[in-house]
N, C-alpha and C positions, 0 to 999 in steps of 0.2 A: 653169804650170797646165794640166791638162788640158782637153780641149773641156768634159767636163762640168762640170771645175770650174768654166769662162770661163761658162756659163751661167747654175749658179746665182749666181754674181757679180755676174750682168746683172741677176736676178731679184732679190736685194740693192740695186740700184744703182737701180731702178724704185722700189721702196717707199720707199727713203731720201731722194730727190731734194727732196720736197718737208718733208725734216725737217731741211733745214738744208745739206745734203751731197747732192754730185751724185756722176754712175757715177766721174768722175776719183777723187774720194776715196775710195768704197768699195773700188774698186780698187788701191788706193795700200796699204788699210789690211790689206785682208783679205789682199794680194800676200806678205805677212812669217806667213803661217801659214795652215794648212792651215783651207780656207772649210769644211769638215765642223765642224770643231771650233766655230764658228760656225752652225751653220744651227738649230737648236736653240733658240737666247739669242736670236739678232736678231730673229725674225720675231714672236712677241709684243707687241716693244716696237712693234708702227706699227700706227698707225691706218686708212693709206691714204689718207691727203688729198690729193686732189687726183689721186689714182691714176684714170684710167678706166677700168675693166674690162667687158669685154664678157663678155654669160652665154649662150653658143650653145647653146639648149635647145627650152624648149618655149614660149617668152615667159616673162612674169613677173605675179604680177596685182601690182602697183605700189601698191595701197590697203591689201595684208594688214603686218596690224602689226608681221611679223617685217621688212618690208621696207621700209615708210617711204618708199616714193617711189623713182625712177629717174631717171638724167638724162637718159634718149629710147631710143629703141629701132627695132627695123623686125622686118617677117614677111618673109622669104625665102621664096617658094611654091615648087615644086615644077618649077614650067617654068621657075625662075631670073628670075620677076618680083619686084618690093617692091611692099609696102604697110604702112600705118602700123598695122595691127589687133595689135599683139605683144603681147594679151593673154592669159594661160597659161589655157586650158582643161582641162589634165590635172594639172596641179602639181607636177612634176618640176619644170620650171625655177622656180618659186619658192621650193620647198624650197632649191636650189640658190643664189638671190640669201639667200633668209633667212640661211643660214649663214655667206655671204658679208660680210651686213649686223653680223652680228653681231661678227666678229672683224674687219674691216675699216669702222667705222661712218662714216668720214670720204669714202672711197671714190667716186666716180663710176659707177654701175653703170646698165650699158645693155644692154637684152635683145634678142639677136638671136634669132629664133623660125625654127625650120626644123619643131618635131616643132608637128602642129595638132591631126588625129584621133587620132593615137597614135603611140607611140617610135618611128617610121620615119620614114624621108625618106631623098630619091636624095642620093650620094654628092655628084653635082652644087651640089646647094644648100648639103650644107656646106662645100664647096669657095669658093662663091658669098656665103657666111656671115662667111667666114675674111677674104675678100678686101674684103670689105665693114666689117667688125671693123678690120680693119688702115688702113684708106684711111680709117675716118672718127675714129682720134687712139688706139686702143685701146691701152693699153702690155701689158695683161695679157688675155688669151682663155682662159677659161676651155670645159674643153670637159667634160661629166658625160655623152658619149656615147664610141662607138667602132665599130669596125668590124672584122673577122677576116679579111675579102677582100684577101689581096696584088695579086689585080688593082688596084686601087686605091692600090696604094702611090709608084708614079712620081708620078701627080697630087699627091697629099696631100703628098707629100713636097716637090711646086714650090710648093703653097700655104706650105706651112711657110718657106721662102726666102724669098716675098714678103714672108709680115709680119715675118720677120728684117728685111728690106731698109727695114722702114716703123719701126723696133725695137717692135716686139712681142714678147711670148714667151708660146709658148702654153703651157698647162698642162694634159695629160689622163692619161686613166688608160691605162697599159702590160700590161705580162705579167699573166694572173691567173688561179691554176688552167692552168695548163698554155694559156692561148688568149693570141697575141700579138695587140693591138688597135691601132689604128692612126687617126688618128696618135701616139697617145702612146710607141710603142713607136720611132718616129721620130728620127733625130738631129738639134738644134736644139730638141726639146720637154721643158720638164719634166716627169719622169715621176711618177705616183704609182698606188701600189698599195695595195689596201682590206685593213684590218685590222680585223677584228671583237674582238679583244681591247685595243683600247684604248679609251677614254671617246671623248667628243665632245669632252673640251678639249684628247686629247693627239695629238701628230702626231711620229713618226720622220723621220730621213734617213740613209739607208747609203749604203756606197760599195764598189758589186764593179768590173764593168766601166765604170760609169754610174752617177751617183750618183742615186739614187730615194727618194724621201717614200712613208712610213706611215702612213694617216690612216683615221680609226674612219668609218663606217659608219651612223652614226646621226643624225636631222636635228634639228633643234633640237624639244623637246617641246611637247606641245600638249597644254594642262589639262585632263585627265577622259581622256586618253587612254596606256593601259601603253606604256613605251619598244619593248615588242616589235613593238607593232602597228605603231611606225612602224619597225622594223627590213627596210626591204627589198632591200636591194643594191645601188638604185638612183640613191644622193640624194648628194651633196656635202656632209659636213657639216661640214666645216674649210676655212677659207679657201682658194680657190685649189687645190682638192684635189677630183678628181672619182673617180667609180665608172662601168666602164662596160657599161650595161644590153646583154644578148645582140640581134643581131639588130636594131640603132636603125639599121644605115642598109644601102643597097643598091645 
């Protein structure tokens, strides 16, 4: 298999773990055919139990109904201190757990907060984010930011090692419209790229050089409100699947 097949394999072997079968078996199974022909069929069938995933965002508010509770979280400031306040003041990241919540309801989800006043924050903190997601049990990091600055690519890409080394696998958004993001555009990261022509319940996986997820663009709906309005580019609306807003980090 290729490297990218070895990962989403890994990323199979994560969700499965706790449904009976560990990463030996998924890789045993999936080893006798091509893991595309699979990514598709599997990921529906899990619920995520027992899965931790961490939402490196904007916090979470943990009491909105789409999300039903977290199982802890931390604010990463800006000078690379913690505090417990990872409550979402802007609702990017709880868009992002809602949709989470939704198709992974068994899930463990923990908001690591870096954006407070608005979608920015220093390179540093999600660097600081990652490393903190991975050390405290994370198996899946979700990332619904990105960044365009190659200066930043040596660091991101030793972050990406780390929580390899803790097995983590992160998930951000990649290429999109012609701007590479980073880290999802990363080797070790799964990649996903935003599709405005599919629903909110359907999600692709191709395979050119690297295999990459298709996933719609739309957050879960909110009553008395048109689907357009919450159409903004910016929100994760399928599991493990991010979109990444211009300009969130520096």
């Amino acid at each position: 298999m290729t490297h990218s097949e070895k990962l989403l394999v890994r990323f199979f072997a994560i969700t499965a773990e706790t449904q009976g079968c560990g990463e030996r078996d998924v890789i045993l199974g999936l080893s006798a055919v091509n893991p595309m022909e699979r990514a598709v069929e599997f990921l529906p069938n899990r619920a995520g139990k027992g899965v931790p995933i961490a939402i490196i965002d904007s916090g979470v508010h943990a009491e909105h109904p789409h999300v039903a509770g977290v199982a802890g979280g931390i604010f990463v400031h800006a000078d690379g201190s913690l505090s417990d306040d990872y409550v979402d003041r802007l609702g990017h990241g709880t868009a992002v757990a809602a949709a989470i919540r939704e198709k992974a309801p068994a899930a463990g989800l923990y908001a690591v907060k870096i954006f407070s006043d608005s979608l920015a924050a220093p390179i540093a903190a999600l660097i600081r984010a990652i490393d903190w997601a991975a050390e405290a049990g994370a198996r899946l990091i979700n990332l619904s930011l990105g960044t365009s600055g190659t200066e930043h690519e040596a660091a991101l890409l030793e972050a990406v090692k780390r929580a390899q080394e803790r097995n983590a696998v992160l998930v951000a958004a990649c290429e999109d419209l012609g701007v590479r993001w980073l880290p999802g555009s990363l080797p070790g990261v799964l990649p996903v790229r935003l599709d405005w022509s599919l629903s909110r319940h359907e999600y692709h996986a191709e395979q050119n050089e690297r295999i990459v997820f298709r996933a719609s663009g739309y957050p879960r709906p909110i009553p008395g409100i048109p689907p357009d309005r919450l159409k903004t580019g910016r929100r994760a609306p399928a599991p493990l699947r991010t979109r990444a807003p211009p300009h969130c980090l520096r």
